[in-house]
Backbone bond lengths (Angstrom), bond angles and torsions (degrees), N, CA, C in turn:
res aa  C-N    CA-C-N  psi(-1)  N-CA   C-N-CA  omega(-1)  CA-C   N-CA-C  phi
1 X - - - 1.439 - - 1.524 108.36 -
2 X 1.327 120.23 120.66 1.349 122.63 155.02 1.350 132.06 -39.86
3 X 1.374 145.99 143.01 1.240 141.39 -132.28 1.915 99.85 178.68
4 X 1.045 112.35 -31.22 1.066 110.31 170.39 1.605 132.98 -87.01
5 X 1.645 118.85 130.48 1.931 86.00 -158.39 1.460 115.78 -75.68
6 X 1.281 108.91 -31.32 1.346 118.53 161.39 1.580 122.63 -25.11
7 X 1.417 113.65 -72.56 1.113 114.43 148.62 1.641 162.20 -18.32
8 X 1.665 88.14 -48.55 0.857 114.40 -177.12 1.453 113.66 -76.99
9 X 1.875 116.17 -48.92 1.307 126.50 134.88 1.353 124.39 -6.28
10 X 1.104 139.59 -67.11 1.286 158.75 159.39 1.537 122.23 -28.61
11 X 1.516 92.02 -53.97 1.773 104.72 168.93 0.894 110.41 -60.23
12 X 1.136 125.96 -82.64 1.869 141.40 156.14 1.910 106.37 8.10
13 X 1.482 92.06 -62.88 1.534 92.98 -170.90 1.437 106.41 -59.68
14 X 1.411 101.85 -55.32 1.558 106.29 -167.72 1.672 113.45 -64.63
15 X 1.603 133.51 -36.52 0.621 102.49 -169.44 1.571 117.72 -99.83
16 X 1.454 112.30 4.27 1.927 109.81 144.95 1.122 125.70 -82.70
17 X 1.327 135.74 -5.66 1.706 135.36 120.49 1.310 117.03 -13.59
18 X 1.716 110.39 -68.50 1.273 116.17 -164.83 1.311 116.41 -75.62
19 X 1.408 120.47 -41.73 1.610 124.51 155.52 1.204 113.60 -41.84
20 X 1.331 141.08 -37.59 1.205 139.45 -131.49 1.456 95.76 -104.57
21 X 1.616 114.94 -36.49 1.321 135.92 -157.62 2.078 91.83 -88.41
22 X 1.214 105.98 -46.08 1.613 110.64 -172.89 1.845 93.16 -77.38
23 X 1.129 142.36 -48.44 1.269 113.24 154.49 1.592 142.36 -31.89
24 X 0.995 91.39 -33.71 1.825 102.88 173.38 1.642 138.03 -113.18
25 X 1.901 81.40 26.34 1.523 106.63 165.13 1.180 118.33 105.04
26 X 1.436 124.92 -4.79 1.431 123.31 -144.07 1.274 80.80 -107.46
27 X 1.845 122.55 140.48 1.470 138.98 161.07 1.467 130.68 -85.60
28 X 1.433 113.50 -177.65 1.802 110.88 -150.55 1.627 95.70 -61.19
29 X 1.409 101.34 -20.10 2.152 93.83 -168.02 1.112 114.40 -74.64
30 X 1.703 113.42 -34.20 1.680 112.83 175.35 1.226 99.54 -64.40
31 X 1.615 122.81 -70.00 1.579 128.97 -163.18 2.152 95.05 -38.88
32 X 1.072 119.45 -37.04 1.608 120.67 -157.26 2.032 80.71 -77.27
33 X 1.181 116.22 -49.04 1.670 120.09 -162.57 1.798 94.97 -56.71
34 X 1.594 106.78 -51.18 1.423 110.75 -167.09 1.406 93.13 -43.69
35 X 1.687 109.77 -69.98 1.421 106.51 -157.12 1.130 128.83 -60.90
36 X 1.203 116.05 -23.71 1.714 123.44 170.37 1.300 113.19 -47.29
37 X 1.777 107.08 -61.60 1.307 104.65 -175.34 1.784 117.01 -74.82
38 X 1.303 118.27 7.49 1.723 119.23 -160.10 1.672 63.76 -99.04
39 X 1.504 144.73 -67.40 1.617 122.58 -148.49 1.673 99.82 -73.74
40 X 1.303 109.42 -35.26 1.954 91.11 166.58 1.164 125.66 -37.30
41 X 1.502 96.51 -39.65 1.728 103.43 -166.16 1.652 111.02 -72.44
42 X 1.255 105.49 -18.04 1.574 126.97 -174.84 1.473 118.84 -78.40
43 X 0.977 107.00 -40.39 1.610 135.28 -176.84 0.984 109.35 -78.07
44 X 1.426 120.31 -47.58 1.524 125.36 -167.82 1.949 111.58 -98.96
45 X 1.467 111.51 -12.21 1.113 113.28 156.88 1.757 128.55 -67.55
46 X 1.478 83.64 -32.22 1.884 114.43 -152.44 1.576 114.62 49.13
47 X 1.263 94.71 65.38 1.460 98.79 163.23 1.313 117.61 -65.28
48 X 1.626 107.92 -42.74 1.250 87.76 -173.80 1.538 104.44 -163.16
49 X 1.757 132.15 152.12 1.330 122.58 -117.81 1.618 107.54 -74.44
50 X 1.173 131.27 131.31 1.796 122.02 -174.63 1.017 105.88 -49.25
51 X 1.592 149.53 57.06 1.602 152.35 172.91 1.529 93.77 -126.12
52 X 1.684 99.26 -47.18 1.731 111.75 177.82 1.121 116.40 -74.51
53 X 1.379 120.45 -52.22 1.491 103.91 175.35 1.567 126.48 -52.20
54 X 1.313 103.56 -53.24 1.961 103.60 156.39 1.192 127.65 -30.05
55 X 1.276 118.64 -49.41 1.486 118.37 179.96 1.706 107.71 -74.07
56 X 1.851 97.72 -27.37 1.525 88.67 -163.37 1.600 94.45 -69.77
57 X 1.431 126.70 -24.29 1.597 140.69 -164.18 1.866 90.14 -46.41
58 X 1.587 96.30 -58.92 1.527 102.03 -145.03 1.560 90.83 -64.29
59 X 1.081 114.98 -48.23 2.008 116.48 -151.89 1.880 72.87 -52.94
60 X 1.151 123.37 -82.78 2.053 123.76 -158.46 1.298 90.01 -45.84
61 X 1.215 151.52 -66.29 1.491 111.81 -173.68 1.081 129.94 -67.62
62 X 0.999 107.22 -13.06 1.837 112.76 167.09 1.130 99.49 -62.42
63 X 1.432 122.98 -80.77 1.518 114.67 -178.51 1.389 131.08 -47.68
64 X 1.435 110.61 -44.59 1.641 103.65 164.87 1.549 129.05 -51.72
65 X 1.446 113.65 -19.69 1.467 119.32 176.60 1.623 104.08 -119.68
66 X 1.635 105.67 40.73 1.398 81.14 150.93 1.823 110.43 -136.20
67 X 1.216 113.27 126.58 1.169 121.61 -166.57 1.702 129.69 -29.68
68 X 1.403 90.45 -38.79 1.764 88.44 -177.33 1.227 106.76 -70.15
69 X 1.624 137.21 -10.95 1.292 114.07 -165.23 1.765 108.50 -105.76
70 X 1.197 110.00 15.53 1.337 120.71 140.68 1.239 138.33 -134.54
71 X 1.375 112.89 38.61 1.548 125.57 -169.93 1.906 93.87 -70.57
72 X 1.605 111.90 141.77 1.505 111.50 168.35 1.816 113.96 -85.22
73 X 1.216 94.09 143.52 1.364 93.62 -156.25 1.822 106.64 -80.37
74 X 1.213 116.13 124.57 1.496 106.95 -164.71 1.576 114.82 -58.50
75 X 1.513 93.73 146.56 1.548 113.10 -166.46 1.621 108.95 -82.64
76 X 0.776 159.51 166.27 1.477 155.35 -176.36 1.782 106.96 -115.02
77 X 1.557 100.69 127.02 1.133 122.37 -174.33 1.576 113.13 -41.45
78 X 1.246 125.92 136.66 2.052 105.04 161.30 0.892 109.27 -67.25
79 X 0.937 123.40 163.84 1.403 146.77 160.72 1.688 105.43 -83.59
80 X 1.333 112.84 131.59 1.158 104.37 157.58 2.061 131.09 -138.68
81 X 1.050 91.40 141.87 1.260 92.94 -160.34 1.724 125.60 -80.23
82 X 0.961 107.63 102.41 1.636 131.70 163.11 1.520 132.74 -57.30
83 X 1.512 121.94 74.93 1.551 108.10 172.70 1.561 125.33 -98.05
């Protein structure tokens, strides 16, 4: 669990990124490419200390691999009409 707010910030961003990105078509390999390169970008800035970014690693793959948080939301049947 994240604990740091900084951090925590971070999650936040990334993981309405990742929603944001699976709304607009993009699949688990891009969302996996984004995130790879969003903790490069982290690491190599040093935003913030490599103990945090690790932890921040695990919570986004946790969330990226867990199903409900991109389940499609069911579409509603037609109706069709019978006389």
């Amino acid at each position: 669990m994240l604990q740091d707010t900084q951090s925590i910030r971070y999650y936040q961003r990334l993981t309405d990124a990742l929603v944001e990105m699976w709304n607009r078509g993009y699949r688990f390999d891009d969302l996996r490419l984004y995130l790879d390169g969003y903790l490069a970008a982290l690491r190599h800035s040093s935003a913030l200390e490599p103990y945090l970014i690790h932890r921040l690693e695990e919570e986004a793959v946790r969330y990226l691999y867990d199903p409900y948080n991109f389940e499609v939301p069911p579409q509603p049947e037609p109706e069709s009409d019978y006389y």
